[in-house]
C-alpha positions as semicolon CSV with decimal commas, in nm:
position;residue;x (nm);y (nm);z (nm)
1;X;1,981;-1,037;6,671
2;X;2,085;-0,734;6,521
3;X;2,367;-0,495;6,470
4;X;2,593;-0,224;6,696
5;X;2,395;0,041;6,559
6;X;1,989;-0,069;6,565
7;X;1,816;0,119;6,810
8;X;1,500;-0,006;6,718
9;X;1,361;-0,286;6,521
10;X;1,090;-0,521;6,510
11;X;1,043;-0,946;6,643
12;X;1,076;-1,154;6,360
13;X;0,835;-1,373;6,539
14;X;0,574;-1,166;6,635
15;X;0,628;-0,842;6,462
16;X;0,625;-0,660;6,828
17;X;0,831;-0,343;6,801
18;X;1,107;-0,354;7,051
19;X;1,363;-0,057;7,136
20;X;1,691;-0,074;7,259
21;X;1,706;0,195;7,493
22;X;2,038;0,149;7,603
23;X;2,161;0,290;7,246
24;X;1,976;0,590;7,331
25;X;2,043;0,729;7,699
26;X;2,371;0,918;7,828
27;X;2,578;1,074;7,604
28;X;2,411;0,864;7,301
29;X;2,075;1,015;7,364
30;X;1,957;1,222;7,111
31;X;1,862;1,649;7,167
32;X;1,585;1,618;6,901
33;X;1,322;1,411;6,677
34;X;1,110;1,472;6,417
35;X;0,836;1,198;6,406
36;X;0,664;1,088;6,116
37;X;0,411;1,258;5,978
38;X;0,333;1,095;5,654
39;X;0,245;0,673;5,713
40;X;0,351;0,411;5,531
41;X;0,014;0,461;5,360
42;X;0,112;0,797;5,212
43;X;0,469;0,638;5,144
44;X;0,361;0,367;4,924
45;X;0,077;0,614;4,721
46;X;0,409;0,891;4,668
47;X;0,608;0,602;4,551
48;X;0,371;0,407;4,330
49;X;0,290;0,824;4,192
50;X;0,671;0,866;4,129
51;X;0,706;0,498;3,933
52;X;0,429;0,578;3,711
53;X;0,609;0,831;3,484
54;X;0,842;0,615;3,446
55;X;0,716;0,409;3,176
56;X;1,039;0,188;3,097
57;X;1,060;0,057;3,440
58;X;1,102;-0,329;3,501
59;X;0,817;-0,517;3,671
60;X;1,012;-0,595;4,019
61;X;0,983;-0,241;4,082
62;X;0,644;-0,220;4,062
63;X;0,543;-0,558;4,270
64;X;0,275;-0,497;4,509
65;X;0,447;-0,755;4,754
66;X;0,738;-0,588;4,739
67;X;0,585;-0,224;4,801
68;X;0,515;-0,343;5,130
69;X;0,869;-0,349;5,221
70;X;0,891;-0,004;5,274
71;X;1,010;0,085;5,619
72;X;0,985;0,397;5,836
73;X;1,355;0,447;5,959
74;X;1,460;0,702;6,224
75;X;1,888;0,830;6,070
76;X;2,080;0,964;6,287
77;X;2,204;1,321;6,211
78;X;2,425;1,547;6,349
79;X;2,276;1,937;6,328
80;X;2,542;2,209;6,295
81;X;2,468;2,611;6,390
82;X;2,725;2,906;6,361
83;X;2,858;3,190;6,165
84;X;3,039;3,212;5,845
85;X;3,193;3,545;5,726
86;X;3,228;3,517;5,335
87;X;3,381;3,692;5,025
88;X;3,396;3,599;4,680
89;X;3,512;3,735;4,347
90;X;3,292;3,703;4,029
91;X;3,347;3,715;3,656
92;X;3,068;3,858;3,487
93;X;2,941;3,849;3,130
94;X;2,715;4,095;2,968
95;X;2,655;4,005;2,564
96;X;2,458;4,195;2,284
97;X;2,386;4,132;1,966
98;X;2,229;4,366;1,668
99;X;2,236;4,411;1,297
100;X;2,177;4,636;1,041
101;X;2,185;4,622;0,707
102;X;2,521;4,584;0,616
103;X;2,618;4,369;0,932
104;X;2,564;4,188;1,235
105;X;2,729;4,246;1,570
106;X;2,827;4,136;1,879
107;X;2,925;4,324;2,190
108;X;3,054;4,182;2,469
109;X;3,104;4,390;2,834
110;X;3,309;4,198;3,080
111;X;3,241;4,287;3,476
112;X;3,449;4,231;3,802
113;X;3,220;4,175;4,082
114;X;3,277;4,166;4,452
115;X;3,106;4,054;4,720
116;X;3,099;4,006;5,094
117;X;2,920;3,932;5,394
118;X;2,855;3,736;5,717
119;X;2,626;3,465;5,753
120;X;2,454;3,264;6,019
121;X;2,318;2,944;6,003
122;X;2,117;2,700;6,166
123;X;2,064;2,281;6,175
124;X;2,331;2,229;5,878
125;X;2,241;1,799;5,866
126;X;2,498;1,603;5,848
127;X;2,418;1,221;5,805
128;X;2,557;1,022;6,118
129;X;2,530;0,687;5,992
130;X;2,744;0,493;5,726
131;X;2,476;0,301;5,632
132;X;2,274;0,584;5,414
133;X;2,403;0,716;5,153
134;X;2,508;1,119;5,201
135;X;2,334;1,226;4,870
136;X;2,062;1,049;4,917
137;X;1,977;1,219;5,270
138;X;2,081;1,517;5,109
139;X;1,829;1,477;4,783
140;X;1,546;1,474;5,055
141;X;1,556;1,745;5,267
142;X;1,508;2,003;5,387
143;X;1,371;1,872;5,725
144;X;1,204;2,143;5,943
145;X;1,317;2,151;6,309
146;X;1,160;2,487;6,393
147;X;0,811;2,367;6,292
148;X;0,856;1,997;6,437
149;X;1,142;1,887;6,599
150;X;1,051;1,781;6,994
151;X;1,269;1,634;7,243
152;X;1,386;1,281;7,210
153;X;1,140;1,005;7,348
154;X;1,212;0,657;7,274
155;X;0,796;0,607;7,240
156;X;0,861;0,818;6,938
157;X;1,044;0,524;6,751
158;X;0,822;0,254;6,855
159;X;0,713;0,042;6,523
160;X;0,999;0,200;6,295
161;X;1,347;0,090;6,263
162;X;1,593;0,395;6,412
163;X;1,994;0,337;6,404
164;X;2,276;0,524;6,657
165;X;2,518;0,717;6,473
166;X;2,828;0,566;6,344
167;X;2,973;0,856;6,242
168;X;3,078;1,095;6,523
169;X;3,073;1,431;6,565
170;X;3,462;1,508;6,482
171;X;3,424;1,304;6,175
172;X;3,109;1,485;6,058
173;X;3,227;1,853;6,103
174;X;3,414;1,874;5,747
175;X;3,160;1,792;5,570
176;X;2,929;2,045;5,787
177;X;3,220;2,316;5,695
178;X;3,176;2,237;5,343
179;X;2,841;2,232;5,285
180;X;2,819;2,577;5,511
181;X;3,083;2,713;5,272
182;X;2,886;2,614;4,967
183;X;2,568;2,783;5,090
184;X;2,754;3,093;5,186
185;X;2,897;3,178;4,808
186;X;2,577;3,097;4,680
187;X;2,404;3,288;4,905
188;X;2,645;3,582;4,779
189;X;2,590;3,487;4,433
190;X;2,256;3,556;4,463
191;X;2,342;3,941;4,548
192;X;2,454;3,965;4,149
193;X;2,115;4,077;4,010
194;X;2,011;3,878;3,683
195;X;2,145;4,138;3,422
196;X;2,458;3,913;3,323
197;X;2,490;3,668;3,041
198;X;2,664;3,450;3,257
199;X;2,844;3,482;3,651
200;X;3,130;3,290;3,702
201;X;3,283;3,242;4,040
202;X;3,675;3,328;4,031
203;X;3,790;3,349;4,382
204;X;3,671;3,297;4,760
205;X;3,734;3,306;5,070
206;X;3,476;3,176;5,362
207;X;3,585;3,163;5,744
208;X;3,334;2,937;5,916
209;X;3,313;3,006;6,315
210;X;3,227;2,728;6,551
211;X;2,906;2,742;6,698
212;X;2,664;2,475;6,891
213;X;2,544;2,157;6,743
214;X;2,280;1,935;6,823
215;X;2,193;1,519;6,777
216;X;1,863;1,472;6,561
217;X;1,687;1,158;6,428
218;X;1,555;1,241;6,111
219;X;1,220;1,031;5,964
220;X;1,301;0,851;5,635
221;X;1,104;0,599;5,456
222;X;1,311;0,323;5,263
223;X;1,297;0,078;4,984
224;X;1,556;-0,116;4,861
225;X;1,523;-0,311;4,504
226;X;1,775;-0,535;4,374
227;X;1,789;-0,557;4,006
228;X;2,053;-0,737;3,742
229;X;2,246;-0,738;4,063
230;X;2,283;-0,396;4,164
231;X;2,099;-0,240;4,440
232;X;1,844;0,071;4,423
233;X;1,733;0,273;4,737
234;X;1,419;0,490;4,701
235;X;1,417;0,703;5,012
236;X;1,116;0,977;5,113
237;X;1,123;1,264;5,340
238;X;0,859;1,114;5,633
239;X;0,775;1,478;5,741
240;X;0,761;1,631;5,396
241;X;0,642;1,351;5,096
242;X;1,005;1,446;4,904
């Protein structure tokens, strides 16, 4: 028994891993994968590693029993490419100080900078599913499709858990615009060499042209605590250990 989404789970019974191909053929079949490439193994040594600097840290957390819990889960995401063309006004801050004998000073040089550009980009992630939490994806990458992504194979997912987006493409392109807009005035920020006090951004203005887009699953180890009631999620980059 399990939800719309679950593409691929395992037999309460027997533990067999089982995939529901049917959630991933036609127009639901993913372009792209990125299998695992750290175990469950590695997963549980990177997560007992990141617990113990954390000295204060109640007892459930560190459980052996429940360490073993932590699944190997394909997320659907949706990959964005295109062009942005970008401009952006800065406020910039140059301050000195000196003294002499008599007093001390302070001189302060204010600074107008402009900038502008165009911008491509490629595989912008947006999380399909409304089951993961967007910052926490987003904490883990970046995920690198050049080096390892390979054409969808549903042998890829047997023994890990794998859902079918939930959130479709329309829904997910905002939040692709947004996060390509972000990257483009930061990406002109870094222009302004480090001579500056401080850089504040004043104005901009970023025109983001549709390109292609592709359907990834993305590897993500999982463990959920409950504690006092509330609910943590540790989550690990499966390709990268972050």
């Amino acid at each position: 028994v399990t939800d719309s989404t679950t593409g691929a789970t395992n037999c309460p019974f027997c533990g067999n891993p089982t995939v529901m191909t049917g959630h991933f053929s036609g127009d639901l079949k993913p372009d792209i994968v990125i299998p695992f490439k750290l175990d469950k193994k590695a997963a549980k040594e990177m997560y007992l590693k990141f617990i113990s600097k954390k000295k204060l840290l109640p007892k459930v957390f560190k459980e052996q029993n429940h360490i073993d819990e932590i699944k190997g889960i394909y997320v659907p995401h949706w990959l964005f490419s295109g062009k942005a063309d970008a401009s952006a006004e800065f406020s910039g801050k140059k301050v000195r100080y000196w003294a002499d004998s008599n007093y001390n000073y302070t001189e302060t040089k204010n600074y107008s900078i402009h900038r502008s550009g165009n911008m491509s980009f490629n595989y912008v992630p947006v999380d399909g599913s409304s089951k993961m939490d967007d910052a926490l994806m987003e904490s883990i990458e970046p995920f690198h499709v050049d080096d390892y992504g390979v054409p969808f194979n549903p042998s890829y997912l047997a023994g890990f858990y794998a859902d079918k987006y939930d959130v479709d493409l329309d829904a997910s392109i905002p939040r692709a615009n947004e996060r390509i807009k972000n990257s483009a005035i930061e990406g002109l920020r870094r222009t302004i060499n480090a001579g500056y006090t401080t850089v504040t951004k004043v104005n901009s203005n970023v025109n983001v042209a549709s390109g292609s887009y592709k359907y990834a699953l993305y590897p993500v180890w999982i463990l959920n605590t409950t504690w006092k009631d509330k609910k943590y999620i540790f989550a690990m980059n499966g390709q990268t250990g972050k």
